[in-house]
MARVO-629682 format. One record per residue (C-alpha): residue in one letter; x, y, z; residue number from 1. Coordinates in nm, 2 decimals, decimal comma, padded with zeros to 4 digits, always signed. Layout:
(site "A" (X Y Z) NUM)
...
This chain:
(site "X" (-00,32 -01,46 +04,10) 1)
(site "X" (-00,48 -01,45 +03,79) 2)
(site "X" (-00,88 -01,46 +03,77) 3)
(site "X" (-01,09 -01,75 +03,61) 4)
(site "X" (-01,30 -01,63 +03,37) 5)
(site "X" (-01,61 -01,84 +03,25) 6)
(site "X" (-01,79 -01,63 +03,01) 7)
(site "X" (-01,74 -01,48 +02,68) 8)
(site "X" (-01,40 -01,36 +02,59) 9)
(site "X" (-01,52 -01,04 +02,43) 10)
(site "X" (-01,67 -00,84 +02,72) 11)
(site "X" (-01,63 -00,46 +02,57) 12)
(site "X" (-01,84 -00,32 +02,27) 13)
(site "X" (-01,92 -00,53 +01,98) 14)
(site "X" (-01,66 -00,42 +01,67) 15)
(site "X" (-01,69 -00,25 +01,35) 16)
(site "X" (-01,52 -00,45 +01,12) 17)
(site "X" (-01,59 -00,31 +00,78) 18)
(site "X" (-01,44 +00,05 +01,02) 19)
(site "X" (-01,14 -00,19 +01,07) 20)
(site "X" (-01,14 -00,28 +00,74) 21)
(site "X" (-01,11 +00,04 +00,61) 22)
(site "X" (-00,85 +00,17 +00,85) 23)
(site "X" (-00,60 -00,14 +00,77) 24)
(site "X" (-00,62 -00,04 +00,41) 25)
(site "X" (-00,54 +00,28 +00,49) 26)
(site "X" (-00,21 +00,18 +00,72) 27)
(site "X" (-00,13 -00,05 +00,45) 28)
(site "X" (-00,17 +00,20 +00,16) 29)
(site "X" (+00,06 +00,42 +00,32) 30)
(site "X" (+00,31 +00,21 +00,44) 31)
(site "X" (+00,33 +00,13 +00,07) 32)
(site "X" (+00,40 +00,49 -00,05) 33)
(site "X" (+00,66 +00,54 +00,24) 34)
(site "X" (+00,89 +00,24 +00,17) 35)
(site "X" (+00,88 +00,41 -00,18) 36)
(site "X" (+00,97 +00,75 -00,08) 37)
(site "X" (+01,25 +00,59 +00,17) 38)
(site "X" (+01,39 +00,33 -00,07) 39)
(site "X" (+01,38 +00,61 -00,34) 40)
(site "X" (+01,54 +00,89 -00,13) 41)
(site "X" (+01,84 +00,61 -00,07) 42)
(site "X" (+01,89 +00,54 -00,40) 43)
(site "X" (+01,91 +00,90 -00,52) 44)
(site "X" (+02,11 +00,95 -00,18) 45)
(site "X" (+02,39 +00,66 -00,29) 46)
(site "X" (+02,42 +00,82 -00,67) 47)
(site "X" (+02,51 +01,13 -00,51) 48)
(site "X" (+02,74 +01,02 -00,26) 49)
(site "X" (+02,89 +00,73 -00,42) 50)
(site "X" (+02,85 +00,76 -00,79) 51)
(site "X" (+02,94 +01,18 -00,78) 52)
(site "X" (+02,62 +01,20 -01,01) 53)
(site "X" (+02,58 +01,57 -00,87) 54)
(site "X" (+02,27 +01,71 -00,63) 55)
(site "X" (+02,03 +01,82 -00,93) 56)
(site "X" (+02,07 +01,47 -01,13) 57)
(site "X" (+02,03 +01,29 -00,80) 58)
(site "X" (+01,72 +01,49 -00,71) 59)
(site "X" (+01,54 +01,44 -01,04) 60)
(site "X" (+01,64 +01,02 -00,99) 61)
(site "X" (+01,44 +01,06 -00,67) 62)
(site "X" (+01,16 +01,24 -00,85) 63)
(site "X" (+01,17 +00,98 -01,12) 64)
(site "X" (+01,19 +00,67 -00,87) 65)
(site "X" (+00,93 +00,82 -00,67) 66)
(site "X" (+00,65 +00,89 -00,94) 67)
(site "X" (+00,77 +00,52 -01,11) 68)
(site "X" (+00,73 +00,35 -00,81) 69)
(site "X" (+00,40 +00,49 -00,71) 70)
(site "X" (+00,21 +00,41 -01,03) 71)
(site "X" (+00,42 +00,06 -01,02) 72)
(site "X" (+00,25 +00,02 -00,69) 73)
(site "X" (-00,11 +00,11 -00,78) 74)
């Protein structure tokens, strides 16, 4: 059975919230930049395979959608 608990909730070490702070802009920042990448990589990846663009064309659209993205995003 469960144990009845009848004093604080927070039993452990007192938190460093400006430390979390930080961190969950961190997470954040880069889970910006990798939907980029991602969403740009399937892009270029549908002109090449779909649209017969060719493999250099539809590398530089990856380049281009990347770097556009990532100063869209700042």
């Amino acid at each position: 059975m469960a144990e009845q608990m009848s004093g604080p909730v927070e039993t452990g070490a007192a938190m460093d919230y400006s430390e979390h702070e930080k961190t969950y802009g961190i997470f954040l920042a880069g889970t910006k930049y990798v939907v980029i990448f991602v969403v740009s990589l399937l892009i270029a990846m549908a002109a090449f395979f779909f649209a017969g663009v060719g493999a250099i064309l539809s590398f530089l659209l990856f380049i281009i959608l990347s770097v556009g993205g990532s100063l869209i995003a700042r």
